[in-house]
TIRO-2110 file (N, C-alpha, C; in Angstrom, 1 decimal):
// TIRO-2110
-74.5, -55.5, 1.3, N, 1, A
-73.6, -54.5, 1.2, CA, 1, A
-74.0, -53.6, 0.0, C, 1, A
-73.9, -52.5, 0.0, N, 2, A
-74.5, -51.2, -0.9, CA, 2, A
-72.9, -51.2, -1.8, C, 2, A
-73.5, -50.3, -2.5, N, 3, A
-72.6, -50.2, -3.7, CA, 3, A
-71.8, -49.1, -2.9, C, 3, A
-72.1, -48.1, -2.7, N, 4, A
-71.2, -47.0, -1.9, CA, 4, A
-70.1, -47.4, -1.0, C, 4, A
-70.6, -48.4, -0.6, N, 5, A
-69.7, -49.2, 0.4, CA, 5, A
-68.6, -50.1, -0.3, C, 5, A
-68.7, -50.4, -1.4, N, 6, A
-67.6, -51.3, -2.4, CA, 6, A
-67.0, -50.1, -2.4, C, 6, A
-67.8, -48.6, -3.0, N, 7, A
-66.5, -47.8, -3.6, CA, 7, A
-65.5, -47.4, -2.4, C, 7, A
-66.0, -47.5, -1.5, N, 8, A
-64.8, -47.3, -0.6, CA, 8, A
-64.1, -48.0, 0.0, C, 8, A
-63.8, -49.5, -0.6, N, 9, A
-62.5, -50.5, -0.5, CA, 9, A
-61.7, -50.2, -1.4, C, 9, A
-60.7, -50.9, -1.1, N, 10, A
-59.5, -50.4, -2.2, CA, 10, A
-59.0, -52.5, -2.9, C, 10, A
-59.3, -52.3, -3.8, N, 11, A
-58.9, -53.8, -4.1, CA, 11, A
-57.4, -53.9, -4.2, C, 11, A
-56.8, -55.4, -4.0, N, 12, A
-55.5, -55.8, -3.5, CA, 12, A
-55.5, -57.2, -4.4, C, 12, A
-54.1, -57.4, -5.2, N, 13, A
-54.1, -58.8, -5.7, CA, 13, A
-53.1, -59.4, -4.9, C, 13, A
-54.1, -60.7, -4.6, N, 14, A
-52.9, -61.8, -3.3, CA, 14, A
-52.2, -62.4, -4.3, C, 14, A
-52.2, -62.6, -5.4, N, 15, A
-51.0, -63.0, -6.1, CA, 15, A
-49.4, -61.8, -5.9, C, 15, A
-49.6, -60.7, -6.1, N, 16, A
-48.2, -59.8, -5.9, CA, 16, A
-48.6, -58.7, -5.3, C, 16, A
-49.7, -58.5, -4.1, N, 17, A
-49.9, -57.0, -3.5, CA, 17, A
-50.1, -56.3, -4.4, C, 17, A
-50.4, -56.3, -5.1, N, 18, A
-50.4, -54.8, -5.9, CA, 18, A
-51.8, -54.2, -5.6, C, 18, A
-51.6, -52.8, -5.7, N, 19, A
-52.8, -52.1, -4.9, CA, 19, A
-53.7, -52.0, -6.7, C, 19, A
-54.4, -52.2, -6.7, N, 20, A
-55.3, -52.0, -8.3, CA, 20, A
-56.0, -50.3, -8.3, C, 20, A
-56.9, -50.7, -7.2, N, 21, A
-57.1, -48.9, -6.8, CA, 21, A
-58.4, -49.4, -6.3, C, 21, A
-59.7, -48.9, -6.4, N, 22, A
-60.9, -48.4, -6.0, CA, 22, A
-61.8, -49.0, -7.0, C, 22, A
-62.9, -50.0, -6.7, N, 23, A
-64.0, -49.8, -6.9, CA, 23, A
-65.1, -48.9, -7.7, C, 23, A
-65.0, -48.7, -9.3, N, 24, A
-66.1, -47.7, -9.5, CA, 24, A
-67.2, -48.3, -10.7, C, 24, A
-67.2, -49.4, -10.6, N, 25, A
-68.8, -49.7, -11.1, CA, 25, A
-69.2, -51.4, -10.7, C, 25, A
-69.8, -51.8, -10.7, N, 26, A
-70.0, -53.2, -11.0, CA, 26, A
-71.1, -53.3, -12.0, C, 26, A
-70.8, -54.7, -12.8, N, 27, A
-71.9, -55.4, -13.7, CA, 27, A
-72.6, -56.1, -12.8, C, 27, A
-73.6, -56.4, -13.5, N, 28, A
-74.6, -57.9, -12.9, CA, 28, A
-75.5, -57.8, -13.6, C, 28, A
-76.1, -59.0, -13.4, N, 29, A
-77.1, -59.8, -14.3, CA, 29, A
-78.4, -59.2, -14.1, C, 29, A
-79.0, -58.4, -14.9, N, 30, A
-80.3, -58.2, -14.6, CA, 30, A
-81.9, -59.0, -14.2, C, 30, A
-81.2, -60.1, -14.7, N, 31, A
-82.5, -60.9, -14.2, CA, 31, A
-82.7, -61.5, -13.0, C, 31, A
-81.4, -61.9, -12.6, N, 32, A
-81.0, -62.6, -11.1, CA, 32, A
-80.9, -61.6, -10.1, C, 32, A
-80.4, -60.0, -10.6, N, 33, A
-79.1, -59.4, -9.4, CA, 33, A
-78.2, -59.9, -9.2, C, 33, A
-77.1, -60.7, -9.6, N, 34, A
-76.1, -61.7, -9.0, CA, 34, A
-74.8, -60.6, -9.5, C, 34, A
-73.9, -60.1, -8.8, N, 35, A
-73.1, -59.4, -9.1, CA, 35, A
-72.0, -60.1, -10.1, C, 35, A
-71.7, -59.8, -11.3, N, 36, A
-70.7, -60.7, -12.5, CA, 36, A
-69.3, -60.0, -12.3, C, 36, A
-68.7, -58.8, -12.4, N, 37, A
-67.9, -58.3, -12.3, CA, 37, A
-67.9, -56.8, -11.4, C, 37, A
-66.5, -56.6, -10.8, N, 38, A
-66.2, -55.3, -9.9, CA, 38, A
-65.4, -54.9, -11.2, C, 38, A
-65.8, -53.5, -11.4, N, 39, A
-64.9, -52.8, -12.5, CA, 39, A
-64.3, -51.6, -11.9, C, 39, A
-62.6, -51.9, -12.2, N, 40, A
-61.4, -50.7, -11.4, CA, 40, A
-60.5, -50.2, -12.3, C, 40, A
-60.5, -48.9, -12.0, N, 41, A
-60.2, -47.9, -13.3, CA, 41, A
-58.7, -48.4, -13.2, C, 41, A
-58.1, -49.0, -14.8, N, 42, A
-56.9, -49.3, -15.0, CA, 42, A
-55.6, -48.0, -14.5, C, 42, A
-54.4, -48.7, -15.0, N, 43, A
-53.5, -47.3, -14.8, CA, 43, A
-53.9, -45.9, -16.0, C, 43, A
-52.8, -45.0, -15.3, N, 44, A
-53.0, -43.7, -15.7, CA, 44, A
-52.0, -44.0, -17.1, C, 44, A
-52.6, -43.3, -18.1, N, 45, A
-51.9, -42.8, -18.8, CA, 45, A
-50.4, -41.5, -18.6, C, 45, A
-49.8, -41.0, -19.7, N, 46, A
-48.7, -39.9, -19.0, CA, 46, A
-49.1, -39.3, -18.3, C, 46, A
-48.4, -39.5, -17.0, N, 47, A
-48.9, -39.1, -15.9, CA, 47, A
-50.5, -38.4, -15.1, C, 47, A
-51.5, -39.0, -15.2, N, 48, A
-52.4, -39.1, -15.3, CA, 48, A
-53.1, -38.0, -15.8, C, 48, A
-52.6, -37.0, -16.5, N, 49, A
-53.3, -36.1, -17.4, CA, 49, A
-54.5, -36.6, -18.3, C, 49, A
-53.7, -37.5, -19.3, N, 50, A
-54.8, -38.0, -20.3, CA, 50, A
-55.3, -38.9, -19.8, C, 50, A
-56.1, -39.3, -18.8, N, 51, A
-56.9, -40.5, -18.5, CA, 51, A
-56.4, -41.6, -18.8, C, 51, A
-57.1, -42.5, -18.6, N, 52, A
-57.2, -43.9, -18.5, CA, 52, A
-57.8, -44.7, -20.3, C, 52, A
-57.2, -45.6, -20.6, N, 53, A
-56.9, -46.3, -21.6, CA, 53, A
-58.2, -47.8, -21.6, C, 53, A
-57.3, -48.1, -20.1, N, 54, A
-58.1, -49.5, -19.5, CA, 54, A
-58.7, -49.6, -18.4, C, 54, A
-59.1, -50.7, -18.0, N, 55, A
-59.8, -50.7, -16.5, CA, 55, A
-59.7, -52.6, -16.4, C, 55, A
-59.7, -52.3, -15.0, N, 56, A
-60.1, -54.0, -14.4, CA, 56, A
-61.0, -54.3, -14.5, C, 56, A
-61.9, -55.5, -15.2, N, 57, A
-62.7, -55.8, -15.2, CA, 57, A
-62.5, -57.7, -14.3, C, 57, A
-63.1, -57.4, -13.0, N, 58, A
-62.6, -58.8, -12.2, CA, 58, A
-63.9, -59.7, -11.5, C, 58, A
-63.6, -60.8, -12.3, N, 59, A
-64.7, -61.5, -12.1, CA, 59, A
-65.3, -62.0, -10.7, C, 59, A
-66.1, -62.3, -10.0, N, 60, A
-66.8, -62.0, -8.4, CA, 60, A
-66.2, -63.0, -8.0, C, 60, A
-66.2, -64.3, -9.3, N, 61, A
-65.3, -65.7, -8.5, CA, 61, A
-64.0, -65.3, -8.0, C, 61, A
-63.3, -64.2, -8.7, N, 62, A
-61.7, -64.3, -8.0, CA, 62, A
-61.6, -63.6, -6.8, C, 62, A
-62.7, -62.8, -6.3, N, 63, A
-62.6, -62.3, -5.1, CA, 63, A
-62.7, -63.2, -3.8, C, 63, A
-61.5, -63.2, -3.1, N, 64, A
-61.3, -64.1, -2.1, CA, 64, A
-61.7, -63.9, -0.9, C, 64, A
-61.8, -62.7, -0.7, N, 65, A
-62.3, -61.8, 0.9, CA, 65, A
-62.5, -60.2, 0.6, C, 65, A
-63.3, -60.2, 1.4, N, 66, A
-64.5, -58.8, 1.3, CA, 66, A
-63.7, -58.3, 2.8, C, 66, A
-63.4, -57.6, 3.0, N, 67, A
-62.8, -57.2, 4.2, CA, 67, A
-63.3, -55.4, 4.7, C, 67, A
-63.2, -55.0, 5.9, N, 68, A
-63.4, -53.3, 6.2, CA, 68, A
-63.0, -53.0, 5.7, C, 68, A
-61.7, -52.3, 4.9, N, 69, A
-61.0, -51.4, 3.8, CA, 69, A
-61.0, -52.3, 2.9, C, 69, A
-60.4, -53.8, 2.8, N, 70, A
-60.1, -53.7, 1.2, CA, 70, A
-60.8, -54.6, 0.9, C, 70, A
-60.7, -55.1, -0.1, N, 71, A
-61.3, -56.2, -1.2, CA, 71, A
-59.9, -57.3, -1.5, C, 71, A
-60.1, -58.4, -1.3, N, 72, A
-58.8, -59.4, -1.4, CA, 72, A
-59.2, -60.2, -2.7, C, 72, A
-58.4, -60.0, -4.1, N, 73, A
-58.7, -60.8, -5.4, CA, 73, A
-57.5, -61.7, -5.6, C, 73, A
-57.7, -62.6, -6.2, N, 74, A
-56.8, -64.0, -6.9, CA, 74, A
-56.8, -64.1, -8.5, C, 74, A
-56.1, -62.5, -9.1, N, 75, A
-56.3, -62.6, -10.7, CA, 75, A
-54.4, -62.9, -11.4, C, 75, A
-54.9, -62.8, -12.4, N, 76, A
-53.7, -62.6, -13.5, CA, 76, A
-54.0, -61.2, -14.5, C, 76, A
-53.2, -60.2, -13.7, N, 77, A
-53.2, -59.2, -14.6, CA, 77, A
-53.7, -58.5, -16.1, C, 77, A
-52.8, -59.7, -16.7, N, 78, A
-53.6, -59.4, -17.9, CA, 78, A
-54.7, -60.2, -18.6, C, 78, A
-55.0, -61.1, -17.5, N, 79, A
-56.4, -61.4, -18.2, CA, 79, A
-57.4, -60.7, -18.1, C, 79, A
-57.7, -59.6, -17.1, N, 80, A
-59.0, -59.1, -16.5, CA, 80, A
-58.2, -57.5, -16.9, C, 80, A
-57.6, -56.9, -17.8, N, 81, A
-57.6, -56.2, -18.3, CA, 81, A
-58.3, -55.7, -19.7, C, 81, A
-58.5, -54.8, -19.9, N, 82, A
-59.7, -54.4, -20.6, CA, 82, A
-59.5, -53.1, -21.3, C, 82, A
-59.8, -52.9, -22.7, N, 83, A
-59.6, -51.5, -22.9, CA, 83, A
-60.8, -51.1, -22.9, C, 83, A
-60.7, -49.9, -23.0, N, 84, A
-62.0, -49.0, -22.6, CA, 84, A
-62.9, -48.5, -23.9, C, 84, A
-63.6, -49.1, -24.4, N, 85, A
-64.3, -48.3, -25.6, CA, 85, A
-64.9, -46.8, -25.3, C, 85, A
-65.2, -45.8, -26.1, N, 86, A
-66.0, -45.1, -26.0, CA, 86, A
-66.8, -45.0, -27.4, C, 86, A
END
């Protein structure tokens, strides 16, 4: 599966539906290739003017099913939350 093709699933937590949003980077290990984390741009700040604060950072184990539209994860919210340095 190509990377272009992640970005156009929409990730889904089977703990409470919640829709997370889209796909826009992944890590992985440079020496293996082995994909480590899917990274999904957290919520919007006031109303999404000022950007984003955090992002999902969700590790490959909690992904439960790769599916045609979506991506199916098994997280806890606030562990795989992340602030965003710049």
């Amino acid at each position: 599966m190509r990377m272009c093709e992640l970005k156009e699933k929409e990730v889904i937590n089977c703990r409470d539906g919640e829709r997370l949003g889209f796909v826009c980077d992944i890590e992985f290990d440079i020496n293996t290739g082995i994909i480590i984390k899917l990274i999904v741009p957290g919520p919007c700040k006031i109303w999404g003017i000022l950007g984003r604060e955090h992002e999902y950072c969700i590790p490959f184990c909690s992904i439960k099913q790769i599916g045609p539209d979506v991506i199916l994860v098994d997280i806890d919210i606030n562990e795989v939350l992340e602030k965003i340095l710049f």
